[in-house]
N, C-alpha and C positions, 0 to 999 in steps of 0.2 A: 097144891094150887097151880092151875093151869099160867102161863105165861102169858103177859099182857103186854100186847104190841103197844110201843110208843106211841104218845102224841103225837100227830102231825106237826103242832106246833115245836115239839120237842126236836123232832126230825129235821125241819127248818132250821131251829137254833144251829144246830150239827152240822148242817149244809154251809150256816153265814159261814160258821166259826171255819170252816174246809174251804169255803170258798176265799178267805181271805188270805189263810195261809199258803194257797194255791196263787192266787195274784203276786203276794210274796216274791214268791219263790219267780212265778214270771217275769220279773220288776228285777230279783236281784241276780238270779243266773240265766236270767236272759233265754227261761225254758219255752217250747214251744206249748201255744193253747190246748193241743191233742195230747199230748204226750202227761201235761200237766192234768188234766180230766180223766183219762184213760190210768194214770198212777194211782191218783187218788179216789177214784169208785174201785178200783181192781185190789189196790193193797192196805188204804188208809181206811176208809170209813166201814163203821161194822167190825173192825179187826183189832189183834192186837197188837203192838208196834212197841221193840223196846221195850216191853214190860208195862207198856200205859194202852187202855183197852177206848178205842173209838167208838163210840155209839152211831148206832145205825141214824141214816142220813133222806136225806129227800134227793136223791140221783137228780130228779128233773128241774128242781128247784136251785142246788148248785150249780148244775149246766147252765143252767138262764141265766143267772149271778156273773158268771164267767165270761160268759158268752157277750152278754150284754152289758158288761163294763168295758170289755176290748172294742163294741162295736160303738159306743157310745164315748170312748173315753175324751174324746176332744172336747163335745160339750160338759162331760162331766168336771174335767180338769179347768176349763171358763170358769164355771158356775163354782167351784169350789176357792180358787185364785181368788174369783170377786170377794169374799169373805174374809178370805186371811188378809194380813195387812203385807203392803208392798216387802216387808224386810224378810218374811217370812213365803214365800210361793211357796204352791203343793211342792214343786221339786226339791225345795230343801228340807222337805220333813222327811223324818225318819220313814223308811221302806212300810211298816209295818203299817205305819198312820195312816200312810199312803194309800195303800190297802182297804183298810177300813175305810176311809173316806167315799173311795172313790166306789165299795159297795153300794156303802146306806145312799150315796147319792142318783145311783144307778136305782135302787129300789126306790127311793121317791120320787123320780122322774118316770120310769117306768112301771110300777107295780101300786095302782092306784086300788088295787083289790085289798094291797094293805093299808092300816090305818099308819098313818104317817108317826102315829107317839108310840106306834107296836116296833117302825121299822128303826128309830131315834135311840130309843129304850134298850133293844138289840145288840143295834153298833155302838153302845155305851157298854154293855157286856160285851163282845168279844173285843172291846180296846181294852176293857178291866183283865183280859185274861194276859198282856202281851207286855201293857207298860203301866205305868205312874197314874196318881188318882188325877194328879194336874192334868194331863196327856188327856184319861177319859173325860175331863172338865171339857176340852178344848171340842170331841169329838162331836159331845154333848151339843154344846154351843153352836157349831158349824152348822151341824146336819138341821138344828132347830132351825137357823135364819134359812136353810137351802129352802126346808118346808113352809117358811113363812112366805118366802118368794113364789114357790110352786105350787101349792097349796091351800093359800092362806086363807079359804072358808073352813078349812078343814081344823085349821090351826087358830082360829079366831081371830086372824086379821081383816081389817077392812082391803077390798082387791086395790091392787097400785092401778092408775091412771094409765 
């Protein structure tokens, strides 16, 4: 049987899940954007690492991911702050959450070509890959009000005032 290229959609997931760990690693060793992008299409995705084998990836789809949470992250990090409660700001959440968030929010402020419960649905999988079922409750939660704000014909809300 001949070998059958991945889903796009597949490809994608593979991208979220790289690109988050790639923010990561930004956030916690202070790596630079290039060097972080250029690591991870060069050695991580498609490969095998460790003994644990990386599925091939959407290269252009992660760059955009990346790219456009660094260039966006001020709004993103507003828009996500607005949610959480005062005791809790994006800065005190764990690195990883961090991450995630500031993905899915970057993807529904920017990637309107996605449907908003495909990109919600997503970043609830790759927080399931990282922490706690509470944790992907939360991430759940978040990114649902981000899209009721940004979104909300999409999302079956009436538009705010």
């Amino acid at each position: 049987m001949a070998d059958v290229a991945p889903k796009q959609a597949n490809k994608r997931g593979t991208a979220r899940l790289a690109a988050v760990q790639a923010l990561y690693q930004m956030d916690v060793a202070g790596s630079d954007i290039n060097d972080v992008i250029g690591s991870f299409q060069t050695f991580w995705m498609g490969r095998e690492v460790e003994g644990e084998t990386y599925l091939p990836a959407d290269h252009q789809f992660f760059r955009d991911i990346i790219q456009g949470v660094m260039r966006e992250q001020q709004r993103i990090d507003v828009a996500v702050d607005l949610i959480l409660t005062d005791t809790w700001p994006l800065r005190r959440i764990e690195a990883v959450l961090r991450a995630v968030l500031r993905a899915g929010a970057y993807e529904l402020f920017e990637r309107p070509d996605i449907p908003a419960r495909v990109i919600i649905a997503e970043y609830a999988d790759v927080a399931d890959a990282f922490v706690d079922r509470e944790e992907v409750g939360m991430v759940n939660a978040v990114l649902d009000r981000i899209a009721k704000r940004i979104r909300p014909a999409e999302m079956g809300e009436a538009p705010k005032a």
